[in-house]
N, CA, C and O atoms as CSV, one atom per row, in Angstrom:
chain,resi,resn,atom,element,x,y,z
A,1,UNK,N,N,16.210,15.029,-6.335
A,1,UNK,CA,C,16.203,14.492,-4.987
A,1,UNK,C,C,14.958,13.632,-4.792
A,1,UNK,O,O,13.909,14.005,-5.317
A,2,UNK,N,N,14.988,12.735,-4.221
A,2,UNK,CA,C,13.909,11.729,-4.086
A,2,UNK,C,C,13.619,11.561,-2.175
A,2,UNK,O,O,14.123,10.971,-1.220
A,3,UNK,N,N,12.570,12.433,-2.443
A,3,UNK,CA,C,12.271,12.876,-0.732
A,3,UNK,C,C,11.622,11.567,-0.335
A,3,UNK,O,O,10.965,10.773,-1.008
A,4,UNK,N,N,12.028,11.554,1.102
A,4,UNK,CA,C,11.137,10.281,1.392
A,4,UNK,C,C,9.247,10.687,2.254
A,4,UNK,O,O,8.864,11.626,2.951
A,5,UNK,N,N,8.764,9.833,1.890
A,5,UNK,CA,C,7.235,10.609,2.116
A,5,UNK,C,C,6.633,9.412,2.998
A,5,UNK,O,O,7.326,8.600,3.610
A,6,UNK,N,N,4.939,9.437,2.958
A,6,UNK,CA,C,4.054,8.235,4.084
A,6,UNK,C,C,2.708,8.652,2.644
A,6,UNK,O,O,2.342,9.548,1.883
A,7,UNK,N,N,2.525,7.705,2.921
A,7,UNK,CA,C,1.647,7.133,1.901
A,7,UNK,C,C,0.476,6.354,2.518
A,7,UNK,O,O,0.751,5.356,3.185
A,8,UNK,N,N,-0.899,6.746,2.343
A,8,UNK,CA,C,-1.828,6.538,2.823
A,8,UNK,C,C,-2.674,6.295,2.083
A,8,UNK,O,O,-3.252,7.252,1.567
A,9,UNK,N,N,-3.108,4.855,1.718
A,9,UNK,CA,C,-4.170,4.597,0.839
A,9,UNK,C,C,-5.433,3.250,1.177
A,9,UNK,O,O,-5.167,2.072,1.419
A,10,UNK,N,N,-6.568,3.771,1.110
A,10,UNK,CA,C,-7.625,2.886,1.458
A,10,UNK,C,C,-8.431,2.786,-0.015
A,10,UNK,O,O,-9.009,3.620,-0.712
A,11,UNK,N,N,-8.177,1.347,-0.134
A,11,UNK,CA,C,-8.740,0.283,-1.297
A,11,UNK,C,C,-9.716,-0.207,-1.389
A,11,UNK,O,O,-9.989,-1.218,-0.742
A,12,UNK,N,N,-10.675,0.454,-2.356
A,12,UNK,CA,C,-11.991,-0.306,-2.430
A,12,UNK,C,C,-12.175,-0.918,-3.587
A,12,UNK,O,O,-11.763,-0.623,-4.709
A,13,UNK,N,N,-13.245,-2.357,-2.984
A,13,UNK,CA,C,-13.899,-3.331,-4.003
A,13,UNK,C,C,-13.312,-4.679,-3.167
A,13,UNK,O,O,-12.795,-4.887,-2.070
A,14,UNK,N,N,-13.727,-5.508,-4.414
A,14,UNK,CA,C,-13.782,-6.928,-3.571
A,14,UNK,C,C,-12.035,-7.615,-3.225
A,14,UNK,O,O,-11.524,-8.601,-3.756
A,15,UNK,N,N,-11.560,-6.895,-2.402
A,15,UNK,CA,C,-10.339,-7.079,-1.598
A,15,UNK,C,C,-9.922,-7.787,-0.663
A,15,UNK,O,O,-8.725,-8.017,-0.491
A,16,UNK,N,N,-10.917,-8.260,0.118
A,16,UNK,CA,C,-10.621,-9.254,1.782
A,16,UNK,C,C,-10.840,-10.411,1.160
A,16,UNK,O,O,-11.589,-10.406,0.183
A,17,UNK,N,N,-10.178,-11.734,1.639
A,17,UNK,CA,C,-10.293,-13.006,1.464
A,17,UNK,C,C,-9.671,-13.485,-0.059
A,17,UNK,O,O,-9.875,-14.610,-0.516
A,18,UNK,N,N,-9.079,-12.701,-0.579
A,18,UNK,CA,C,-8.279,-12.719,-1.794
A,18,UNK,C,C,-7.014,-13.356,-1.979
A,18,UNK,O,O,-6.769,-14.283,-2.750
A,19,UNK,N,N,-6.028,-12.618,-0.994
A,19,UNK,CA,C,-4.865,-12.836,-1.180
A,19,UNK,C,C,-3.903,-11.131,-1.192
A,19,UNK,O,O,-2.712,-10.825,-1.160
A,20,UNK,N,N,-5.410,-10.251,-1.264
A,20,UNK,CA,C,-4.657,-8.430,-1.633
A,20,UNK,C,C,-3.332,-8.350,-0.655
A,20,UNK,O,O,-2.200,-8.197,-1.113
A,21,UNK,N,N,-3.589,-8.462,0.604
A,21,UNK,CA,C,-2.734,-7.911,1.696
A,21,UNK,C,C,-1.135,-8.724,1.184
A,21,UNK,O,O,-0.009,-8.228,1.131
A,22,UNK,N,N,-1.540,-9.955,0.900
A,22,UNK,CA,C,0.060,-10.783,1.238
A,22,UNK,C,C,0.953,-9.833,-0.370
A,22,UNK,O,O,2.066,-9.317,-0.468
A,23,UNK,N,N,-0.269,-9.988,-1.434
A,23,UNK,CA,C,0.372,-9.802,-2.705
A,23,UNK,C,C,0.583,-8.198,-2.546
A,23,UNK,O,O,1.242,-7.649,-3.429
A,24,UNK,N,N,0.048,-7.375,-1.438
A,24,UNK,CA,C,0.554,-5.966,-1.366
A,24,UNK,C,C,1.700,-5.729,-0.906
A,24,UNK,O,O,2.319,-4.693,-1.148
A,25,UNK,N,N,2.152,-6.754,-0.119
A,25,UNK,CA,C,3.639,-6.847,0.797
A,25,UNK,C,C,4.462,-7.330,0.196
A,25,UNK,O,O,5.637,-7.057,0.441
A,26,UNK,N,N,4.092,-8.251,-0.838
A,26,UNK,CA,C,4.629,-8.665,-1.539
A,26,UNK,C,C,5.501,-8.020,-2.616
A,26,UNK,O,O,6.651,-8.385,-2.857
A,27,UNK,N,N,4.572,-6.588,-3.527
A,27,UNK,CA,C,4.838,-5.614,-4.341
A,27,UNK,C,C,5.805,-4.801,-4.427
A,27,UNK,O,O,6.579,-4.383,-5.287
A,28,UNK,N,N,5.452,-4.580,-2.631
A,28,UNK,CA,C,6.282,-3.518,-1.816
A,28,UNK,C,C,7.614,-3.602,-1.597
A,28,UNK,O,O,8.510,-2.762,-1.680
A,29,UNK,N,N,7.602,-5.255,-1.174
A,29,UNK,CA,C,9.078,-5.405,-0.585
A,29,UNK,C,C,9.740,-5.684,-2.088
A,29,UNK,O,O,10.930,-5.939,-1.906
A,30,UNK,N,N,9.384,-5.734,-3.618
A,30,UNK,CA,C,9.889,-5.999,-4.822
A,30,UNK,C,C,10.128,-4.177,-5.115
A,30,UNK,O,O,10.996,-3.673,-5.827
A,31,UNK,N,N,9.525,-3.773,-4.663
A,31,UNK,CA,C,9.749,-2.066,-5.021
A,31,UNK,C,C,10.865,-1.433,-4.381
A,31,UNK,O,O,11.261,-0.329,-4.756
A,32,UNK,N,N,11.517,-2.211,-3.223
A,32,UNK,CA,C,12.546,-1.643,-2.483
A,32,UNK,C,C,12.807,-1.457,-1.167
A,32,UNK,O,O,13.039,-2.389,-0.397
A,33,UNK,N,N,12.775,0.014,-0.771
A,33,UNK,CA,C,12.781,0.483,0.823
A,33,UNK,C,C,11.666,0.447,1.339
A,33,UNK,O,O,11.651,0.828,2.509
A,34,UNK,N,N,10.418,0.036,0.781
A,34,UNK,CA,C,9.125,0.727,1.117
A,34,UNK,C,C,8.813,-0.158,2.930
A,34,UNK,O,O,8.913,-1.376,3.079
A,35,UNK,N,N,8.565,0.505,3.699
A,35,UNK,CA,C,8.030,0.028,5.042
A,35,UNK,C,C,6.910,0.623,5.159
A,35,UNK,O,O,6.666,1.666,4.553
A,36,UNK,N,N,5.756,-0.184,6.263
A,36,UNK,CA,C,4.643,0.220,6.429
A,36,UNK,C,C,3.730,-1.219,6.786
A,36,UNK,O,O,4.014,-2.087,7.611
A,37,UNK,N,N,2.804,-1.163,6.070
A,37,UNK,CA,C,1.728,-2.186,5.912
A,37,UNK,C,C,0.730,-2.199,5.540
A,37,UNK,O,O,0.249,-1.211,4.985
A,38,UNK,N,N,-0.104,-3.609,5.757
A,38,UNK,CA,C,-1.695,-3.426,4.396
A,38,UNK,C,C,-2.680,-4.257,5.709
A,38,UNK,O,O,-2.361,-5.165,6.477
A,39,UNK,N,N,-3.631,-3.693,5.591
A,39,UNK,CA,C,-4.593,-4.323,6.940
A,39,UNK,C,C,-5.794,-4.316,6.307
A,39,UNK,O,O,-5.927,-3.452,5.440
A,40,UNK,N,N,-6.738,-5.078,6.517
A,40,UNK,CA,C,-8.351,-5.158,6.206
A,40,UNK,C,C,-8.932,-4.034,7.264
A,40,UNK,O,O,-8.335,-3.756,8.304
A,41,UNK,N,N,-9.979,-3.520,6.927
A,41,UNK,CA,C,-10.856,-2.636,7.454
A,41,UNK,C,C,-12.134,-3.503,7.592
A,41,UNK,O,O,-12.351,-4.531,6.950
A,42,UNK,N,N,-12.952,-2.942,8.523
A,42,UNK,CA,C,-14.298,-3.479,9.321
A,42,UNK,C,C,-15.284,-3.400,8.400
A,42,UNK,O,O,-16.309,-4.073,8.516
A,43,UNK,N,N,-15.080,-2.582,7.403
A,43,UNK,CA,C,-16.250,-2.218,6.149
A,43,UNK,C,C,-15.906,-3.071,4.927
A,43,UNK,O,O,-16.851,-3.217,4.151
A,44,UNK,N,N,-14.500,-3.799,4.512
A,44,UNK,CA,C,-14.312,-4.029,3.440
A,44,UNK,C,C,-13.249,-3.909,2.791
A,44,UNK,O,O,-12.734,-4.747,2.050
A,45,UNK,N,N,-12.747,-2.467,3.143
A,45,UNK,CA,C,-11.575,-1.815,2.278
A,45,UNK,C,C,-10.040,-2.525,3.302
A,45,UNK,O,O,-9.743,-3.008,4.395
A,46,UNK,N,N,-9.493,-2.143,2.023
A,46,UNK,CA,C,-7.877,-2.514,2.823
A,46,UNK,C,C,-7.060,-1.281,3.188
A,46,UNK,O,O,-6.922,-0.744,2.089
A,47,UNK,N,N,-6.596,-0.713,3.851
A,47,UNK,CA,C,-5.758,0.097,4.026
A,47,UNK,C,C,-3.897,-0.115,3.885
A,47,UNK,O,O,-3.175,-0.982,4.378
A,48,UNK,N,N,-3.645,0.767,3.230
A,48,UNK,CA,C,-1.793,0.643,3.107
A,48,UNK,C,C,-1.712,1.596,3.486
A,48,UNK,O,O,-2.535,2.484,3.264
A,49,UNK,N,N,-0.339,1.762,4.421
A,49,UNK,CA,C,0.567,2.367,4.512
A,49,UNK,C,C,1.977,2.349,4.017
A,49,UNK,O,O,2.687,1.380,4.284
A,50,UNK,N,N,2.386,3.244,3.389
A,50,UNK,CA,C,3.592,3.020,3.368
A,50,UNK,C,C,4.912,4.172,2.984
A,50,UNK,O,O,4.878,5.220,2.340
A,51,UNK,N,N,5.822,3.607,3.545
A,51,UNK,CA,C,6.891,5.152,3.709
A,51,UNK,C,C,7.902,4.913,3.264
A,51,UNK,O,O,8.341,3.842,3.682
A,52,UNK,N,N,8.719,5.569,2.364
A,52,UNK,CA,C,9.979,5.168,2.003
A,52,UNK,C,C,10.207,6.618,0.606
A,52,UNK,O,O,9.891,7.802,0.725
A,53,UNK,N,N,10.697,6.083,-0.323
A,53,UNK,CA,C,11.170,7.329,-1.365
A,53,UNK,C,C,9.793,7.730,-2.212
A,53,UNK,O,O,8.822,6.977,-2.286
A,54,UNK,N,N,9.837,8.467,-2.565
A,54,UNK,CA,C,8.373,8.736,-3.201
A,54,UNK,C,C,8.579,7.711,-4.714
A,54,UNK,O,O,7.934,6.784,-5.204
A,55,UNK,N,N,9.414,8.208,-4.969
A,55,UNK,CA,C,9.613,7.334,-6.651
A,55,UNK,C,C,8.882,5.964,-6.185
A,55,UNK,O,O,7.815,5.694,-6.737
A,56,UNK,N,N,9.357,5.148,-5.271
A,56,UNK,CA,C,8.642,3.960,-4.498
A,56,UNK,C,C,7.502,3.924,-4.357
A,56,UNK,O,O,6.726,3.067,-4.780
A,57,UNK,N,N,7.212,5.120,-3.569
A,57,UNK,CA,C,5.627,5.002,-3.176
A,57,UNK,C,C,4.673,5.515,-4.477
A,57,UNK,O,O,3.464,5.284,-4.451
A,58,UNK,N,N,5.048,5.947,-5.168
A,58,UNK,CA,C,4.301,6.245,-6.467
A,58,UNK,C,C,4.038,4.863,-7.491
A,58,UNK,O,O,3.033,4.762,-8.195
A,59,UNK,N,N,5.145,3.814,-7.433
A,59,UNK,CA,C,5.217,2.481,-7.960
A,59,UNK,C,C,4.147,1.640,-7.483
A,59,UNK,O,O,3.246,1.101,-8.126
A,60,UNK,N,N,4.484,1.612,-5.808
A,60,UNK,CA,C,3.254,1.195,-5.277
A,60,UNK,C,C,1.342,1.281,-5.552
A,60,UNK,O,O,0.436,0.475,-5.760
A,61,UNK,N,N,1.482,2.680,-5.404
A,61,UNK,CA,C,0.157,3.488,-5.855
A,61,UNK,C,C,-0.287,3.190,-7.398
A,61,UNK,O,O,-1.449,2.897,-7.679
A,62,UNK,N,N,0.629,3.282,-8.255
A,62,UNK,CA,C,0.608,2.689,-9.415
A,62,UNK,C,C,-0.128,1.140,-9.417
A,62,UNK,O,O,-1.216,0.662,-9.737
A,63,UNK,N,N,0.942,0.756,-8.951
A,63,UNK,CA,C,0.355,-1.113,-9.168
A,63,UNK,C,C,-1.051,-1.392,-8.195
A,63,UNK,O,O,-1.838,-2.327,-8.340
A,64,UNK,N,N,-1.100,-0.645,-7.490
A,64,UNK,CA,C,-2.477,-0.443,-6.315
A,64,UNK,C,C,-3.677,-0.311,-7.319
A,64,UNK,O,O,-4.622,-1.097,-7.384
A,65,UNK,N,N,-3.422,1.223,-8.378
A,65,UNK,CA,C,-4.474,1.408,-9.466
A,65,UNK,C,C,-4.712,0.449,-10.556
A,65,UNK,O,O,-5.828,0.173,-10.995
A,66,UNK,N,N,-3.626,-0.028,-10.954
A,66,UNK,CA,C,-3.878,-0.306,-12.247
A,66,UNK,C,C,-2.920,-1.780,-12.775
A,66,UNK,O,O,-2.812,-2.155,-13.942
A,67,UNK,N,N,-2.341,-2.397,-11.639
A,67,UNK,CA,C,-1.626,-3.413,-11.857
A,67,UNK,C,C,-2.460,-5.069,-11.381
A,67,UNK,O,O,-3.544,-5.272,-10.833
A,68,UNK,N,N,-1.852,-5.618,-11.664
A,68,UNK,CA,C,-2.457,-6.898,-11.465
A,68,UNK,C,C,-2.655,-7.580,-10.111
A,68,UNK,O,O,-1.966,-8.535,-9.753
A,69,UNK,N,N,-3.680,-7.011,-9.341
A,69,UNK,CA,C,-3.853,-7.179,-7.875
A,69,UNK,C,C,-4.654,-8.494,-8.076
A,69,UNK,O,O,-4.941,-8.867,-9.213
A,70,UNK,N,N,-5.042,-9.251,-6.888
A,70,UNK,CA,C,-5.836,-10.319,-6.821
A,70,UNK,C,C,-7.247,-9.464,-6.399
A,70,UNK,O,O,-7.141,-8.367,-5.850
A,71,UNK,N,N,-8.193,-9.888,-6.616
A,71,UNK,CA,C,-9.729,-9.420,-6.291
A,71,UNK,C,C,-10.047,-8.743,-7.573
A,71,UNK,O,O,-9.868,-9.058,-8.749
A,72,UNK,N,N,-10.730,-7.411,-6.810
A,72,UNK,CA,C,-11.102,-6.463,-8.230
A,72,UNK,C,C,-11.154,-5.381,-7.445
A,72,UNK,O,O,-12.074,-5.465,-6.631
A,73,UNK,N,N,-10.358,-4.137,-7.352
A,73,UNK,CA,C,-9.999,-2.814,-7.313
A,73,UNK,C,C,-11.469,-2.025,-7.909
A,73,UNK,O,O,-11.759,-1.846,-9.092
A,74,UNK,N,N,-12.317,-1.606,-6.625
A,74,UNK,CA,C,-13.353,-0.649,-7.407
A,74,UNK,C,C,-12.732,0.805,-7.303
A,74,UNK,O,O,-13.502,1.685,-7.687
A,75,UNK,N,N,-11.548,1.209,-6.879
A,75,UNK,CA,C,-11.813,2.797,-6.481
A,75,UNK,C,C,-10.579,3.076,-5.200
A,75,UNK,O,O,-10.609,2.243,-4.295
A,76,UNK,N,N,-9.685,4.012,-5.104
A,76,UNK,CA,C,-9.083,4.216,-3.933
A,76,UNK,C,C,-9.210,5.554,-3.450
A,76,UNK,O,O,-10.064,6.144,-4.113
A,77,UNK,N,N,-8.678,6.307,-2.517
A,77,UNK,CA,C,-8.636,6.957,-1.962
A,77,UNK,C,C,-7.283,7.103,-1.150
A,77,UNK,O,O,-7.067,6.431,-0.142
A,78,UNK,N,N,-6.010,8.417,-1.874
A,78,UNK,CA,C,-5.044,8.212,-1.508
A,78,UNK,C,C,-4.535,9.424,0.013
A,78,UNK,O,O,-5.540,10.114,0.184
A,79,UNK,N,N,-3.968,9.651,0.553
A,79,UNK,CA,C,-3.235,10.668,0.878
A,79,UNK,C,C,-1.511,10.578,1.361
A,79,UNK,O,O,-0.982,9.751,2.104
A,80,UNK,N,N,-1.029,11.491,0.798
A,80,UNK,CA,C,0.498,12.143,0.748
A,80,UNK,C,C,0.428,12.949,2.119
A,80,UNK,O,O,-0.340,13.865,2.412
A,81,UNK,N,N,1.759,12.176,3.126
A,81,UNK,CA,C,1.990,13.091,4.328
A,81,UNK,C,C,3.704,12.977,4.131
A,81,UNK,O,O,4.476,12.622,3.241
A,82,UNK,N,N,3.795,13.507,5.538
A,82,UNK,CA,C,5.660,13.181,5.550
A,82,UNK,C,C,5.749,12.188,7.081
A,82,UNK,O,O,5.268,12.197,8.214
A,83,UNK,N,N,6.515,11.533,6.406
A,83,UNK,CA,C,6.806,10.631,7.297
A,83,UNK,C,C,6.777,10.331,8.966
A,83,UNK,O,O,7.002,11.335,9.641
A,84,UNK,N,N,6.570,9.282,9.596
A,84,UNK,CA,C,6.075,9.242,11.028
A,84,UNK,C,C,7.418,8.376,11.352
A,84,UNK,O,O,8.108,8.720,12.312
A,85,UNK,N,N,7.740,7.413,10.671
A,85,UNK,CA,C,8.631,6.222,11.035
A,85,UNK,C,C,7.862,5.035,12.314
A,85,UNK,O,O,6.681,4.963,12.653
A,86,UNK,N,N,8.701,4.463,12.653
A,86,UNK,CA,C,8.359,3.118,13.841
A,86,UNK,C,C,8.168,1.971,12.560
A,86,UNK,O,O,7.958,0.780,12.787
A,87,UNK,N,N,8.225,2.268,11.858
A,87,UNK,CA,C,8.187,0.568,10.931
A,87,UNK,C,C,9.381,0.538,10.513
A,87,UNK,O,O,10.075,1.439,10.041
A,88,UNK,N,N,9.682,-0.968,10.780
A,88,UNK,CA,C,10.917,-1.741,10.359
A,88,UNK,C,C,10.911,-2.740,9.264
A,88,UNK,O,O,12.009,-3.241,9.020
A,89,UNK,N,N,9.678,-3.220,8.397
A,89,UNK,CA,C,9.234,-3.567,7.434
A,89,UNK,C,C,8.038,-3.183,6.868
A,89,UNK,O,O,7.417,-2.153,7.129
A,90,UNK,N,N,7.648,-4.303,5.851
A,90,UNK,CA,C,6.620,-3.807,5.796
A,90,UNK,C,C,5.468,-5.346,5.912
A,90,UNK,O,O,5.742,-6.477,5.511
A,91,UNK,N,N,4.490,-4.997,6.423
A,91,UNK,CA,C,3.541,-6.251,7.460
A,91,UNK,C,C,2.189,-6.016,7.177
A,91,UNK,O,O,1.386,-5.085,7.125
A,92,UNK,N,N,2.244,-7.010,7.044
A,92,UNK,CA,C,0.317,-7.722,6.817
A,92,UNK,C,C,-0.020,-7.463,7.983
A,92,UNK,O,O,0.802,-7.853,8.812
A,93,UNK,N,N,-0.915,-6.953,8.393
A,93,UNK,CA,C,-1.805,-6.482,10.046
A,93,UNK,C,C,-3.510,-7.257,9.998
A,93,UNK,O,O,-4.283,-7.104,10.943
């Protein structure tokens, strides 16, 4: 069974003014159901959200760590909840 989950991850290193957010929405909407979004933070980091099947959100998290992002990925910080809903895609903020 492929439960659907919310996915919470804040991205550190040199991320803002890149291109991260569009090419994160970008990833996402190539991964499938995934809804949510990717926003810059006041410090630096980017934040994602995102909700849909876990198999998905694990793809995501994947390519987040270790796939070919624009900038340079120093480090994330993830957390696993269950789902909230109100997103109808997924959006650059």
């Amino acid at each position: 069974m492929n439960e659907r989950v919310r996915l919470t991850v804040w991205v550190r290193g040199r991320v803002q003014g890149v291109g991260f957010r569009w090419y994160t929405r970008a990833n996402a909407l190539r991964i499938g159901e995934l809804v949510g979004f990717a926003s810059n933070l006041a410090d630096g980091r980017v934040q994602v959200v995102a909700e849909g099947p876990r198999t998905e959100c694990e793809q995501l998290l994947e390519w987040l760590r270790d796939g070919d992002t624009p900038g340079k990925v120093e480090g994330i910080t993830e957390i696993w909840d269950t789902p909230r809903g109100g997103y109808d895609a997924f959006e650059i903020r």
